[in-house]
Each structure stands twice: as C-alpha cells, then as structure tokens.
C-alpha positions as CSV (number, residue, x, y, z in Angstrom):
1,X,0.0,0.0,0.0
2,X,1.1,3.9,0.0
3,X,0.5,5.4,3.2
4,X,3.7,7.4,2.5
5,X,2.6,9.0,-0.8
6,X,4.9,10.4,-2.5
7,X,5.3,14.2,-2.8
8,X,7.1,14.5,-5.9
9,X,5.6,15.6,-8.9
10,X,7.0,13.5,-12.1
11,X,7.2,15.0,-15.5
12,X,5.7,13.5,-18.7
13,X,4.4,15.8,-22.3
14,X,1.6,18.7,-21.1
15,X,-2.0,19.3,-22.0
16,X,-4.4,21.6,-21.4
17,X,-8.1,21.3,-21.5
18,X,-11.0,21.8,-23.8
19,X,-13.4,24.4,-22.3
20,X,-17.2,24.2,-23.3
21,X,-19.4,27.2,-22.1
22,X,-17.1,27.6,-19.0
23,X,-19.4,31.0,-18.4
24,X,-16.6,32.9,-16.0
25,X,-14.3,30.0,-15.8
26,X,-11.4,31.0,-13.3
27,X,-9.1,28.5,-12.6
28,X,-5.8,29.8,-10.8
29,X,-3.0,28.6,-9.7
30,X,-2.3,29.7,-6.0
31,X,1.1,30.8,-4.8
32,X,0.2,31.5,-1.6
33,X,1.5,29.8,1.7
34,X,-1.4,30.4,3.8
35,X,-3.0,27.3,5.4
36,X,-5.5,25.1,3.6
37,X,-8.8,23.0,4.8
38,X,-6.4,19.8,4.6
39,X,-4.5,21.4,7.5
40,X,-6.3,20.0,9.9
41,X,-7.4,17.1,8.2
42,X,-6.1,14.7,11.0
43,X,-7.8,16.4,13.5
44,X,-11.3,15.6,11.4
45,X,-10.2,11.9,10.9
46,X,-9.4,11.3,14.1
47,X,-13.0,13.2,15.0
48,X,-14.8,10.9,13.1
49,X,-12.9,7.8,14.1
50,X,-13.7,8.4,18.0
51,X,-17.3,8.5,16.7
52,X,-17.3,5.4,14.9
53,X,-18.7,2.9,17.5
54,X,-17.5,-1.0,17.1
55,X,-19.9,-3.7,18.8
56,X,-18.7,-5.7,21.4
57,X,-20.2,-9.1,22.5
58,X,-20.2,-11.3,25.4
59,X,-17.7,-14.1,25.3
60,X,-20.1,-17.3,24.3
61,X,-19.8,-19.3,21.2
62,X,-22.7,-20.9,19.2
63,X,-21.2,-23.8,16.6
64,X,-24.1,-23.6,14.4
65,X,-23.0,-27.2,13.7
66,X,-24.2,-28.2,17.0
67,X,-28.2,-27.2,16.3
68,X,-27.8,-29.2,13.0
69,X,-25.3,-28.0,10.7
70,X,-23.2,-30.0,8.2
71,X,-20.3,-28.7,5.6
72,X,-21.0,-31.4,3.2
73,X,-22.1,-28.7,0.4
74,X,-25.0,-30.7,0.0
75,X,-27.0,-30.5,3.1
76,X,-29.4,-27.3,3.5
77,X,-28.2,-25.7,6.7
78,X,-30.5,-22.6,6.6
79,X,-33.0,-23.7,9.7
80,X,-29.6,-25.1,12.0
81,X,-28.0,-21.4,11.3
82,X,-31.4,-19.5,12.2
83,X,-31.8,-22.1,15.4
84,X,-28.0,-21.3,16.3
85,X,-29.1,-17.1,16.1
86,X,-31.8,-17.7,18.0
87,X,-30.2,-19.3,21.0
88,X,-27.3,-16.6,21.1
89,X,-30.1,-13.6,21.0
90,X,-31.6,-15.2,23.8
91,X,-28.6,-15.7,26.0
92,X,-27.6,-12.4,25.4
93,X,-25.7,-12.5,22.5
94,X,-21.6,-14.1,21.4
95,X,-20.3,-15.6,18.2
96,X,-22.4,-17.8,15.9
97,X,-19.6,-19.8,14.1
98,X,-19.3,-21.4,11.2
99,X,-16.5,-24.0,11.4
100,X,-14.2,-25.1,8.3
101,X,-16.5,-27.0,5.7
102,X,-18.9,-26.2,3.1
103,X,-22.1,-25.2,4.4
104,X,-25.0,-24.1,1.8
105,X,-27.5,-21.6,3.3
106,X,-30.7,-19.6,2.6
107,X,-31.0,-16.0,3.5
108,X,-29.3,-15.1,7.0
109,X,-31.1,-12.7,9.7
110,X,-29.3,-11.3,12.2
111,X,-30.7,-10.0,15.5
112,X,-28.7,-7.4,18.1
113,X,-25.7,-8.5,19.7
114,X,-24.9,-11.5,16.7
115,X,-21.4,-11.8,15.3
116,X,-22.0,-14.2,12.9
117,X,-18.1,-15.8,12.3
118,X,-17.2,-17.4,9.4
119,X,-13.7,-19.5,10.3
120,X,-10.6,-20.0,8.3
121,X,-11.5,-22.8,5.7
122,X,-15.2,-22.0,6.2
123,X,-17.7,-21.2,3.1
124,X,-20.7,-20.3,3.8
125,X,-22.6,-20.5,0.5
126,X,-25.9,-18.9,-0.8
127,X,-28.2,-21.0,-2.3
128,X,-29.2,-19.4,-5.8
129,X,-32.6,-20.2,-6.0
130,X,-34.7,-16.7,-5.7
131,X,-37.8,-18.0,-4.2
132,X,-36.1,-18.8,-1.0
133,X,-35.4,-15.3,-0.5
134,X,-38.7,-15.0,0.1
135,X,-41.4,-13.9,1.6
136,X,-40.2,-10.0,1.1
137,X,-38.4,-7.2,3.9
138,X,-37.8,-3.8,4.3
139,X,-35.8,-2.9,1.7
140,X,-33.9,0.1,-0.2
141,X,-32.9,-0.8,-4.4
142,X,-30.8,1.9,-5.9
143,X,-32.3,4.2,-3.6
144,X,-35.6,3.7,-3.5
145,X,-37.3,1.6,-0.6
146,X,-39.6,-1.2,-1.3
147,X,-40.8,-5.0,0.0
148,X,-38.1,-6.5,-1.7
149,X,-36.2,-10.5,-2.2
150,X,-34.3,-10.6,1.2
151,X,-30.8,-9.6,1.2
152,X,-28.4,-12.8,1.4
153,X,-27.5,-11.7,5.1
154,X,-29.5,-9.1,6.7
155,X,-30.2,-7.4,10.2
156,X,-33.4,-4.9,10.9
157,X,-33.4,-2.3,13.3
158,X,-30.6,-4.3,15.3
159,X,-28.0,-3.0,17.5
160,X,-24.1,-4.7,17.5
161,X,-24.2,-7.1,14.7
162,X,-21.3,-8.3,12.6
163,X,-20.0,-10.4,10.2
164,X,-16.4,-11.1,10.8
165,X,-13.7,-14.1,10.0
166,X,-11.1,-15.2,7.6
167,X,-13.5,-17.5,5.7
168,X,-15.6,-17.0,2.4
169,X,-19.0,-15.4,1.8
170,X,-20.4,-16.9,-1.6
171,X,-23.9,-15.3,-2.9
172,X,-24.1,-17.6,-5.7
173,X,-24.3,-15.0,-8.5
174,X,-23.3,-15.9,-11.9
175,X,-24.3,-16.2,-15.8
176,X,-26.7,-18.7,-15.5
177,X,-28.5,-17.0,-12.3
178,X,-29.0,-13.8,-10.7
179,X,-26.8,-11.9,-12.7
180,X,-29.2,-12.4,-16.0
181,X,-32.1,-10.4,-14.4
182,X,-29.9,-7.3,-15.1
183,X,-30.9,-7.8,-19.0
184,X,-28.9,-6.3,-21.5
185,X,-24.9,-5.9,-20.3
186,X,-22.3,-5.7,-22.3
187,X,-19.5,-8.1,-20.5
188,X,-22.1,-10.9,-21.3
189,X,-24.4,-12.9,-24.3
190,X,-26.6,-14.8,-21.8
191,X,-30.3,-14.8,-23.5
192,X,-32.3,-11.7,-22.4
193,X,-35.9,-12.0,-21.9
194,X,-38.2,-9.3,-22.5
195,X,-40.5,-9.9,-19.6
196,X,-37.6,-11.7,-17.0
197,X,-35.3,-9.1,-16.6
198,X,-35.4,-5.7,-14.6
199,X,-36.4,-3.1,-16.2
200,X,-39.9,-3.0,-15.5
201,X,-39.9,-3.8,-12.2
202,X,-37.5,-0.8,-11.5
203,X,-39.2,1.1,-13.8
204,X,-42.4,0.7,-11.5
205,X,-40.6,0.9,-8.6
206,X,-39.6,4.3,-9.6
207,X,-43.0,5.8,-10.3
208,X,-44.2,4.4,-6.9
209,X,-41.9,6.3,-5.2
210,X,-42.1,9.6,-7.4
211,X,-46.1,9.0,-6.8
212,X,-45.8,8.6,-3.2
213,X,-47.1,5.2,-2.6
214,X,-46.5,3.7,0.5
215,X,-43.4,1.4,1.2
216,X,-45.7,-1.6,2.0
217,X,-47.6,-1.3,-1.2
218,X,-44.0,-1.7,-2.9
219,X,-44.8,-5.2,-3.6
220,X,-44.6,-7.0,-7.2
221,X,-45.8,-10.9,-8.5
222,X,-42.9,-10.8,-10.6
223,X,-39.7,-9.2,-8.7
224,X,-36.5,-8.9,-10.5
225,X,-34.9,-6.6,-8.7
226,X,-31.4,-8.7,-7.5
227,X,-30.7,-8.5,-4.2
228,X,-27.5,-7.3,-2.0
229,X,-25.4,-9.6,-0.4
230,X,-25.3,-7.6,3.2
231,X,-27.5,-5.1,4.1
232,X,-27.8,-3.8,7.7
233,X,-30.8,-1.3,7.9
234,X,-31.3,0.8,10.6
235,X,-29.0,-0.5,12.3
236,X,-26.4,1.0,15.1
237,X,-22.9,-0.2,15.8
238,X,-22.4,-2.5,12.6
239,X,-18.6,-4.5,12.2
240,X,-18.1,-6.4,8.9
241,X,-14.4,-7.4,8.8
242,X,-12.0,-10.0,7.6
243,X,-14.5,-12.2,5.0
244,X,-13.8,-12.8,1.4
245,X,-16.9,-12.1,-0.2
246,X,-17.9,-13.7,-3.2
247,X,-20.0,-13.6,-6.7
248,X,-23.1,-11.6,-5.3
249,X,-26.0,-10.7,-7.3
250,X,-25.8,-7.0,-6.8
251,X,-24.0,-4.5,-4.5
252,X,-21.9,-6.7,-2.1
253,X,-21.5,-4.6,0.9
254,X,-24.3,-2.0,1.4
255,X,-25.8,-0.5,5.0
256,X,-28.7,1.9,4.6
257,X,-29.8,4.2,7.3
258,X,-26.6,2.9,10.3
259,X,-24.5,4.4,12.7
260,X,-21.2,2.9,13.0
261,X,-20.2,1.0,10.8
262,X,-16.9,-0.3,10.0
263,X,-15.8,-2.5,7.2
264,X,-12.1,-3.5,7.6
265,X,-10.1,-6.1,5.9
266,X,-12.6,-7.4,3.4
267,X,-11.5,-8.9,0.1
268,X,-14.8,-8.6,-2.4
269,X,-14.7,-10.4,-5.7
270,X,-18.0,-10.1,-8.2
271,X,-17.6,-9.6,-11.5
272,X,-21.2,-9.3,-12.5
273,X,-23.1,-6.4,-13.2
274,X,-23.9,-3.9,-10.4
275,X,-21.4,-5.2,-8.5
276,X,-20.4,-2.5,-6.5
277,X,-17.9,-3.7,-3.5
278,X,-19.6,-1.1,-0.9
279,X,-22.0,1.0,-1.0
280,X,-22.9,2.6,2.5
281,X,-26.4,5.0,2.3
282,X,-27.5,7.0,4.3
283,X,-24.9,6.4,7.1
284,X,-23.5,8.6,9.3
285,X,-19.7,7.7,11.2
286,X,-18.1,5.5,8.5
287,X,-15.1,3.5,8.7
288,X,-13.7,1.5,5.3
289,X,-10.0,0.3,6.0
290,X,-7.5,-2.4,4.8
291,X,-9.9,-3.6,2.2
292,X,-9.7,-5.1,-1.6
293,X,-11.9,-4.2,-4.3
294,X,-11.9,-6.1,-7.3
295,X,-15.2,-5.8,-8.6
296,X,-17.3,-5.6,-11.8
297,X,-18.9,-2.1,-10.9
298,X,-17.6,1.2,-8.6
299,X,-15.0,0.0,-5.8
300,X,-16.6,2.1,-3.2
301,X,-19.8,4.4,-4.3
302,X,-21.9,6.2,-1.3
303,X,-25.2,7.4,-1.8
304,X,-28.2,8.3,0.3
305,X,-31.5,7.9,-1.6
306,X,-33.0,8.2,-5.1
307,X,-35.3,11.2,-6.4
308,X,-38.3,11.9,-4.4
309,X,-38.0,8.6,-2.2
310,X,-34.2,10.5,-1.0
311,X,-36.3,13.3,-0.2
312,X,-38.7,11.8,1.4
313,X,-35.8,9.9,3.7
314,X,-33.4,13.2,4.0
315,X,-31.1,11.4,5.5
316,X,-27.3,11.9,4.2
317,X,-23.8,10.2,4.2
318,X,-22.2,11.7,6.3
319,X,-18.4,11.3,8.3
320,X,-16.9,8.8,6.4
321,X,-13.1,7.5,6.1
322,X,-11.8,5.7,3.3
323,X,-8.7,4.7,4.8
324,X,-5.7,2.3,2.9
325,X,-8.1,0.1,0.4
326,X,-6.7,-1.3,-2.8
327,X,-9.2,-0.7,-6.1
328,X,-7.4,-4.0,-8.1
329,X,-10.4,-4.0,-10.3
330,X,-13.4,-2.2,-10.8
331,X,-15.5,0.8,-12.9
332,X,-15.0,3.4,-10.2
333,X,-12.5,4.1,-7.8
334,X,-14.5,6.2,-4.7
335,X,-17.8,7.5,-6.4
336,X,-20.3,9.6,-5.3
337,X,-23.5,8.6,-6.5
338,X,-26.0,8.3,-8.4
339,X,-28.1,8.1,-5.6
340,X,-27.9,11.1,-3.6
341,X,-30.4,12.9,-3.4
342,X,-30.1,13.2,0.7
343,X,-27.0,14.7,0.4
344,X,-23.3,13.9,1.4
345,X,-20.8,15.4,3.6
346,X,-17.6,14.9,5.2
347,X,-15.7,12.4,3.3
348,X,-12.0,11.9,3.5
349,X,-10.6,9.4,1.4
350,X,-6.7,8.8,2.1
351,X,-3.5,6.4,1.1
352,X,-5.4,4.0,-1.6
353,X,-3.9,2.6,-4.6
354,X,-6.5,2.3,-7.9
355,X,-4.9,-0.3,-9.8
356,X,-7.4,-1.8,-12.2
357,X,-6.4,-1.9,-15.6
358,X,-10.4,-1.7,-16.4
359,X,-10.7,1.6,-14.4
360,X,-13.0,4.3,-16.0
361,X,-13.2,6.9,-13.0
362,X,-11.2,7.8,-9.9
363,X,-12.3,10.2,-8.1
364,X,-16.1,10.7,-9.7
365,X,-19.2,12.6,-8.2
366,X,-22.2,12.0,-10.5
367,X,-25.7,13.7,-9.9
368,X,-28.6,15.6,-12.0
369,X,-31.1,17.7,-11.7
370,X,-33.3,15.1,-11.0
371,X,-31.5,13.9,-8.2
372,X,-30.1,17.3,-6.7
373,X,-28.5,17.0,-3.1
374,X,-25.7,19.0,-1.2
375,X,-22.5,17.6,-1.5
376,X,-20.1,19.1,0.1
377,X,-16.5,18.8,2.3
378,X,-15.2,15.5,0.1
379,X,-11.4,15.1,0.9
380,X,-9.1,13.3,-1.1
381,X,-5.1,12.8,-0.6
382,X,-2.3,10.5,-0.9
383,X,-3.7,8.2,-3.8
384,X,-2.3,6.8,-6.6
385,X,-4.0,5.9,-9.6
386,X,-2.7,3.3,-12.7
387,X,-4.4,3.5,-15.7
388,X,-7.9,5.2,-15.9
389,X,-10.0,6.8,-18.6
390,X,-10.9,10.1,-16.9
391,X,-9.0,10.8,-13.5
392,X,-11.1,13.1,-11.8
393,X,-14.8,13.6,-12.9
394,X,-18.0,15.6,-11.3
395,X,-20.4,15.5,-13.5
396,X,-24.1,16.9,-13.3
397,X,-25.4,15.4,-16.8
398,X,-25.5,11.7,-15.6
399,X,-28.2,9.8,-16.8
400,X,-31.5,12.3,-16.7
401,X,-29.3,15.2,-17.1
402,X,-30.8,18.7,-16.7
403,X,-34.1,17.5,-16.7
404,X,-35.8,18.6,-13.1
405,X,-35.5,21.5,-10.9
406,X,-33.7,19.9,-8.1
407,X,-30.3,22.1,-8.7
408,X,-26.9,19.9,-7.7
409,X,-24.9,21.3,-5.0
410,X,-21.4,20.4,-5.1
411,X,-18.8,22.1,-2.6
412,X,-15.6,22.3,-1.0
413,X,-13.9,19.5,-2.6
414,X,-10.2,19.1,-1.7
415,X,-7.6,16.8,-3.8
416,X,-4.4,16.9,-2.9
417,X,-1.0,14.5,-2.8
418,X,-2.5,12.6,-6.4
419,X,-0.7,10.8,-8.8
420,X,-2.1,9.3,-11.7
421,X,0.2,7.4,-14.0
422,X,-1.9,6.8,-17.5
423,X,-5.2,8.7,-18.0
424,X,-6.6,9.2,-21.5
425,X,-8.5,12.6,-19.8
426,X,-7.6,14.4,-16.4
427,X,-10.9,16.2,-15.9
428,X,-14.4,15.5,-16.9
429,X,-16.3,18.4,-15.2
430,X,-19.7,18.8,-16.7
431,X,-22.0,21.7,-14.5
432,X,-25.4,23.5,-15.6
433,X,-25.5,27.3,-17.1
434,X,-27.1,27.5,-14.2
435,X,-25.6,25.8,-11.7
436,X,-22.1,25.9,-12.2
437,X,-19.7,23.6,-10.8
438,X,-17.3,25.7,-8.1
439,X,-15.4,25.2,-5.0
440,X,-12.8,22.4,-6.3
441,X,-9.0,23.2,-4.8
442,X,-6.0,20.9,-5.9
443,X,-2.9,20.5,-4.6
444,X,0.5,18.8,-5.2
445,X,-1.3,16.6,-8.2
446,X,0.4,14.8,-11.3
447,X,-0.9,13.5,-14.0
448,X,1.9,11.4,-15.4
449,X,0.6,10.7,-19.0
450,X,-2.3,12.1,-20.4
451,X,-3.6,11.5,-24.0
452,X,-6.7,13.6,-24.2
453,X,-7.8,17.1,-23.1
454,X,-10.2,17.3,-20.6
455,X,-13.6,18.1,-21.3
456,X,-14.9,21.3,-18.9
457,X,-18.4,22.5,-19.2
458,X,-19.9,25.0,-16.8
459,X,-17.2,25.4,-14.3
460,X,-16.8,28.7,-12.2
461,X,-13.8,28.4,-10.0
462,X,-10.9,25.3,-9.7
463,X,-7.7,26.3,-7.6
464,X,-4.7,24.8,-8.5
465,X,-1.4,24.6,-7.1
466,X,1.5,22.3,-7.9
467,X,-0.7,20.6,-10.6
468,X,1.3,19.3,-13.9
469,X,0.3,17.1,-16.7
470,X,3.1,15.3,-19.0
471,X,5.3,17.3,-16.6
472,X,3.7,20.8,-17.7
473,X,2.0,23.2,-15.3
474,X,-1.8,22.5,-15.6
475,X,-4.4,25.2,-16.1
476,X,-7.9,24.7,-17.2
C-alpha cells in the first residue's frame, strides 16, 4: 500500500483542456503559503474515528454445527443457522460460528448482539434459488425503498451485529442466475428475456416512489430486482471485517440508514453487473479500511436515496473514512453517487492505490437535476492511480441530465498529494449554465501521462497549485 505518498511531482508531455461554455471559468494557480482546509485534516479523521462505535459481544460461542449444521455442500443448513441465532439472542448474544466445511445456506437474519463468524477454511454459500429469499423485507434498491427479495444476510433495526472471520461469503451469482435479471450488459451474451429481466420492475418501482405510494404497497408478483449480499438497515454499531466475499448478485456490501459502521479487511470479488464492492447510504460515522476491491462495478460508491424517495428519507452520508483500500479492479474508484439525493458530507478518502487496468473513473461525483442534493467537504489525498480513462470527474449530466428542478450542489472538494500514471482525460467536469460547478482546490497533483484534453463545461472556480500534466503546469 502507499501510506507514505509520494510528494514528488513526475514530469511526462503537457496538455491543457478543452473548455465548453465555461461561463466565467477561473481557474488559478495559487502561490500563496497560507494554510488550507487539509490542514487539519487529521484532526477531522481522528474526529470521526472516536465516533465510529465498534460492537462488542459477550464471550459465548454458538457452533451452528451443534443445532444441525453440516459442511458437506449438499445439506441445507439454513434452519440449524437461524436455530444457532436464535439461541445466542436469547442468552444475550456471542459468536455464531461457522466451522471449516462447506455449508449451503438460505438467506441469514441477524438480530442485536450477533457476530455471525465465518472460520478460516469455512464457506458459507448462498443457495441461488430466488424464491427462497422469500417472503419479502424492508428494503432500499438503488435508492428507492420497497418489500423486496431478502438480502443474502440481513439485520433490521438491530443494534451490535457483525460479520467477521477469515473464511468466504459466496452469494451464488453468476451467468446462468441472478446476474441475467440485469438484461442487456455488455460483459455478457446470456439470453435476455423481454419480460424476466429488470427493467420494468424498477421502472415501477420508480414511479411508486415519485407517486408517493407507501413502502408496504412496494410489492410485485414478478420481482426482478437482485438482491445485496449484506445489508444492515437501521441499524447501530455495525462490524463487517476480515470475509472474502464472493460472486453476489448486486451490491456486495451496502448499509442503509446505520451508525457505526466499519468495514475492515474485506477482500470482495464479483464480477457481475452492479457489483459495486460497498455502497454505504445514508450512514453517518463511517469506517472503510485495509480492504480489496476487485469488482465488476464502482469499488466504493456512497449514496443516500433516489429522487423523491431520498427526499422523502433526507437522510445523508455523512463522516466517512476511506482509509488504505486497494481498487485491483473495478469501474470506479470512490464514487459519489447516483443516488444522492439526501446529500453527502464529510468524506475523506486517504492512502489508496487504484490499480485496475479496467478503471473508468477515480475520483467521480455524478448527480442531476433530477437527483439534486448538497455535496459538500469531500477530501481526497495520498492516492495513486494506474491506468484510468478520466482521473477526476464531477459531472451533473449523468443519466436524466438537466431535466428537473432539483439544482446539484457540489462544494468544497479538496484533492491533494495525487498521482495518476496513464489517463486518456484528467478532468471531466460537466456543470449546468445555471448551476455551475465551483469550490474544487487541488494541490500537489500529477498527471503522469495524459492522452486527451479534458472536457470542462460550466465550471466557475478550480484552484490549483503544484498541478502538472506530461510534466507541464496545468491550467484549465
């Protein structure tokens, strides 16, 4: 890993950047020595860190193979686990482990005070069959609450719960199922179906919301909206740590609406589609360490509600670390969005290496008019980045584009201590006439190589100081 970034600023060919309608563009580059906002940035770690509550639990361990369980990969263990949560919630909480062996599971619910541990040489494996995840919970689908297919392990208004261990998590996803309901995707030929497939589910979904219809009422014959692999909701003091998690069929690692919550030392491999590696919404006191993405969607992308349904919710993301992680593969690096429409603040991403060869975007922040929301205070420093498309992106046009009259708000965003080795673009900074995008400082930043100008549309103010590209000084 780099925690000790280096400060240096290499030298490689210089470009510039192709301004669109920049409408009082100033970008600058500062000589002055006064202090920045990354000053105290320390201080505001170590703030949030102190906030970021882990669970404890008593000392008492529950062998779920002792209420039933057997690692034969054949025997359906899904009754022994629930018995073996059961009796640790009712004594007051401890470990349920799952011992070395291949055990094959239904969904997993988790009450307070339940560290379910997956051992060393353990796989706990999720039985692809979508009617056992079944009947539907409380749920939240790109955003947008619903009764929805369980998620593979899942915990409800519960306080302390974890998933922790050295063993492996696999949610079953794959070509043949899950993955297929995402219809047309372009790292796969499996036969799409015009009826089995998403789309009009979450294109119901969607309306419901925007109409206002009740979360119960969220409820469909046909459902294929995949589901996460974790998902704590509503939940308060939240650990996931040490698991390999495997092949989900949609976001791997996503709590909605917690406090505390800290995912450290987590290796997630999914190649399919939507397979973002964690996705905390909503959540306020954050903690992401020591983990490795290599994913078929964004690495790490935070979000806090979709369109009117976000609205409705108003709850942001709020204090979160991003602290040491590896990005070996993935689509984004640390993403903000789409789904933001609560807002999010105080982010401060630090000492991660972005490695994928696959990567499209490194730092990216991607909203609409649709979606609106106030983001604002999103620190970045000490990364490096290998080989990307577009470096650094905020870009208001995604998806709807300027087609509502919920204005972005993007704000004090600080980059500093970046290197980027191979990027065909820097920048891709798309704002509105109207709302333009301002407040973005850089500091000590090299782009190494860079093939293509940047595109800039709508920008009022960038500060820049120590920026070069193919060792040239960088203005926009």
């Amino acid at each position: 890993m780099i925690n000790n970034m280096r400060r240096s600023v290499l030298k490689g060919l210089g470009l510039g950047a192709s301004v669109v309608g920049a409408g009082g563009l100033s970008a600058c580059v500062s000589t002055k020595s006064e202090p920045s906002v990354k000053s105290d940035w320390d201080k505001q770690v170590d703030a949030i860190r102190q906030q970021v509550v882990e669970p404890t639990f008593p000392n008492k361990d529950y062998l779920i193979t002792q209420y039933g369980a057997k690692g034969d990969g054949q025997f359906d263990n899904t009754l022994a686990i629930k018995q073996a949560i059961q009796a640790c919630a009712a004594n007051g909480g401890g470990r349920v482990v799952v011992p070395a062996g291949h055990f094959l599971t239904g969904p997993v619910h988790l009450e307070s005070n339940i560290n379910l541990h997956i051992s060393q040489g353990a796989t706990l494996a999720f039985i692809p069959e979508p009617e056992r995840y079944l009947p539907a919970v409380f749920t939240r689908w790109e955003g947008v609450e619903l009764m929805g297919y369980s998620p593979l392990i899942y915990a409800f208004k519960k306080k302390n719960v974890a998933v922790t261990g050295q063993g492996t998590l696999e949610g079953g996803g794959s070509n043949d199922i899950w993955w297929p309901w995402k219809g047309k995707w372009k790292k796969a030929d499996w036969p799409i179906s015009d009826t089995e497939n998403q789309k009009h589910t979450r294109d119901a979904l969607f309306q419901m919301a925007e109409d206002g219809v009740p979360v119960e009422q969220r409820v469909f014959d046909k459902n294929y909206l995949r589901p996460p692999f974790i998902q704590p909701y509503h939940c308060e003091n939240v650990l996931i740590e040490g698991v390999t998690i495997k092949n989900s069929p949609f976001w791997l690692v996503n709590p909605v609406l917690c406090q505390s919550v800290t995912v450290r030392g987590v290796h997630c491999i999914s190649y399919g589609p939507n397979s973002d590696g964690c996705d905390p919404e909503s959540c306020k006191n954050v903690l992401i360490e020591d983990c490795i993405f290599d994913t078929g969607d964004d690495c790490i992308a935070i979000k806090s509600g979709r369109n009117a349904d976000g609205r409705r919710v108003a709850v942001p993301c709020e204090n979160l670390i991003v602290d040491n992680c590896k990005m070996k593969e993935g689509h984004g690096g640390v993403v903000i969005g789409s789904e933001i429409s609560g807002g999010v603040r105080n982010l401060y991403a630090q000492n991660c290496e972005m490695s994928s060869p696959h990567l499209k975007r490194g730092i990216r922040i991607k909203t609409n008019s649709i979606r609106g929301g106030v983001l604002e205070n999103l620190n970045y420093r000490n990364i490096e980045i290998g080989q990307v498309s577009d470096a650094i992106v905020v870009n208001f046009l995604y998806e709807e584009g300027d087609a509502g009259p919920f204005k972005p708000t993007v704000r004090n965003v600080n980059i500093s201590n970046l290197i980027v080795k191979n990027a065909k673009r820097a920048f891709v900074l798309r704002g509105f006439s109207h709302t333009p995008i301002s407040g973005v400082s850089l500091e000590n930043v090299s782009f190494i190589k860079v093939e293509k100008d940047s595109i800039v549309e709508h920008v009022k103010q960038i500060d820049m100081k120590n920026v070069k590209a193919n060792g040239k000084p960088f203005t926009l």
